[in-house]
C-alpha positions in Angstrom: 101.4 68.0 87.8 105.1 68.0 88.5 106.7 69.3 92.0 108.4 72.0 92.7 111.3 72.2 95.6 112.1 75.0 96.9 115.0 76.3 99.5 114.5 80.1 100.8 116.6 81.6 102.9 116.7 85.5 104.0 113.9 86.1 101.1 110.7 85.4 99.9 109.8 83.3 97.1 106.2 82.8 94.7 106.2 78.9 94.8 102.8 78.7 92.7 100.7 81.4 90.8 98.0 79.0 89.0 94.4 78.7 90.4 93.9 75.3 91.8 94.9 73.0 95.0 97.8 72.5 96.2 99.8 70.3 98.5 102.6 72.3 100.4 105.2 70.2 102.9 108.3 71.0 104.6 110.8 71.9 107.2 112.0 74.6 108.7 114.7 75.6 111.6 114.9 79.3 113.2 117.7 80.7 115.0 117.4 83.6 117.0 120.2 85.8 118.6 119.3 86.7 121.6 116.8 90.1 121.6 116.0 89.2 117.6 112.3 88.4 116.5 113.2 86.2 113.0 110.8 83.7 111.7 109.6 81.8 108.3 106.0 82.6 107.0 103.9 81.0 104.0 101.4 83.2 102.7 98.3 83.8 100.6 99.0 87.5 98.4 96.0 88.8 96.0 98.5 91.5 94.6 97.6 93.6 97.0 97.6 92.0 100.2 99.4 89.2 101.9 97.8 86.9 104.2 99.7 84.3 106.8 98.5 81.1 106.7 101.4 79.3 108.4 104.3 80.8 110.2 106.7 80.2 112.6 108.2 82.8 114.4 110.3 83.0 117.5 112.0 86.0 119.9 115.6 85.2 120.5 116.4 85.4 124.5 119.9 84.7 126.4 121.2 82.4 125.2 120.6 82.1 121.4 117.5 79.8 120.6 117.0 77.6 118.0 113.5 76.0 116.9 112.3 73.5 114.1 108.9 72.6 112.7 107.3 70.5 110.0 104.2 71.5 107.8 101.9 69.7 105.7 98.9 70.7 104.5 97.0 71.9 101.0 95.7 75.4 100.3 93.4 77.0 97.2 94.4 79.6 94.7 92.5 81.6 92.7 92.9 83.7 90.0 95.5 86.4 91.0 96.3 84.5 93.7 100.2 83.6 94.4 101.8 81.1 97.3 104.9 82.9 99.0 107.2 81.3 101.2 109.3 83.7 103.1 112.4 83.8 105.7 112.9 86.9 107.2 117.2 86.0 108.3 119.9 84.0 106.9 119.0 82.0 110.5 115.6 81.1 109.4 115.5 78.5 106.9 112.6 76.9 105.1 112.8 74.0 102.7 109.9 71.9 101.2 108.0 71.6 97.9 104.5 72.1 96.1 102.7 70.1 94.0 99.0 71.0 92.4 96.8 68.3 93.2 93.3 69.3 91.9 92.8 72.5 89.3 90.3 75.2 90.5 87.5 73.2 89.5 88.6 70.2 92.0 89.3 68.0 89.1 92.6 65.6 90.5 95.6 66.5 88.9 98.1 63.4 89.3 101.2 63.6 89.7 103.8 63.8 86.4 104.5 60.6 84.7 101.3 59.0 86.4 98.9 57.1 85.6 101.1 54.2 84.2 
């Protein structure tokens, strides 16, 4: 399958909607005036609810904080199922891509242009 890069910034996004595995990495940075709660979030949604499987969040005290993260790691879809990648400031900024790297029947999907 190919990748798909994203940037979001004060928004959230649907990075992948197909049923299947996939492989989500990234940064992020977060900064907080002070007496602010902002944060980044990926999450699991059904359609009807939204679950959190990887966040970052921080409370801004005196002074203003900053904080930064890395992330890694693969997650399953199924049908109905959509990957959301949310920042909830124009201070909280996550950046990454996804790539599907099995379908939903764990078959390996390789990467675009691969094998030789």
């Amino acid at each position: 399958g190919s990748i798909t890069a994203f940037d979001v910034t004060n928004t959230s996004t649907t990075v992948a909607n197909t049923p299947g595995w996939y492989r989500i990495l990234g940064a992020c940075s977060v900064e907080i005036p002070s007496g602010n709660t902002e944060g980044v979030e990926i999450e699991l949604s059904d359609g009807v609810s939204n679950k959190t499987v990887w966040a970052l969040r921080q409370v801004g005290v005196s002074p203003d904080n900053f904080v930064a993260s890395q992330f890694d790691f693969i997650v399953g879809l199924t049908t109905g199922d959509s990957l959301i990648v949310t920042s909830t400031n124009a201070s909280a900024i996550i950046t990454g891509s996804v790539r599907q790297v099995a379908d939903s029947a764990g078959n390996t999907v390789n990467p675009s242009g691969l094998p030789l």
